[in-house]
C-alpha positions as CSV (number, residue, x, y, z in Angstrom):
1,X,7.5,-11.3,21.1
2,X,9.8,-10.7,24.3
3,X,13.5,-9.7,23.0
4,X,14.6,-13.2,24.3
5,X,12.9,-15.4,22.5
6,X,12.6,-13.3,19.3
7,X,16.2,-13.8,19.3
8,X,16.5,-17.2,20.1
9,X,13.9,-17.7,16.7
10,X,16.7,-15.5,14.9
11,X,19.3,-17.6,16.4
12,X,17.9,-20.8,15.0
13,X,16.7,-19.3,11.8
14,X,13.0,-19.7,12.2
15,X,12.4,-15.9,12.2
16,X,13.4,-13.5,9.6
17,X,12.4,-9.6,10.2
18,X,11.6,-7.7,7.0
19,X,11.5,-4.0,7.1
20,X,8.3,-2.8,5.2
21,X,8.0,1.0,3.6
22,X,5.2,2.9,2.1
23,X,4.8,5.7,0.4
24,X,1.8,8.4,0.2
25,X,1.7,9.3,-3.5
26,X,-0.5,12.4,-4.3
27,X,-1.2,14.7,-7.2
28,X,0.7,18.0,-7.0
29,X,-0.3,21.4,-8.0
30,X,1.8,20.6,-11.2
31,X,-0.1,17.8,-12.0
32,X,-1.4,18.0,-15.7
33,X,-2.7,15.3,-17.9
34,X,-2.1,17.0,-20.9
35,X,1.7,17.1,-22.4
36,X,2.8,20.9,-23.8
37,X,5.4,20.5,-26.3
38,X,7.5,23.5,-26.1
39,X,7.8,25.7,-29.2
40,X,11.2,25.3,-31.0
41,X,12.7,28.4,-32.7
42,X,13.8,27.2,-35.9
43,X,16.9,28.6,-37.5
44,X,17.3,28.8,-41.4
45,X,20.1,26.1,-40.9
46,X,18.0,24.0,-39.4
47,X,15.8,24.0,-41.8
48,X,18.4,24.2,-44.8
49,X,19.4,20.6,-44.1
C-alpha cells in the first residue's frame, strides 16, 4: 500500500500492523539426548546424617 493511504487505514482504525519474528532453531555441537548426572563426592557428614 502507498504510505498515504496506509495511513489514512491507520488513521481510521481499519489497519493494524503486526511485527512478526522467527527464529532458526538448530541442534548444537552440545546437543545430547542423554542426561550425565555428575558424580557427587560424598563426605562422611553427609552421610552421617
Amino acid at each position: 500500500l502507498p504510505e498515504r493511504e496506509r495511513a489514512e487505514l491507520k488513521r481510521r482504525k481499519l489497519l493494524l500492523e503486526v511485527t512478526l519474528k522467527s527464529y532458526w532453531i538448530r541442534k548444537g555441537s552440545a546437543f545430547s539426548t542423554a542426561v550425565a548426572r555428575p558424580e557427587t563426592e560424598l563426605t562422611p557428614e553427609m552421610i552421617a546424617t
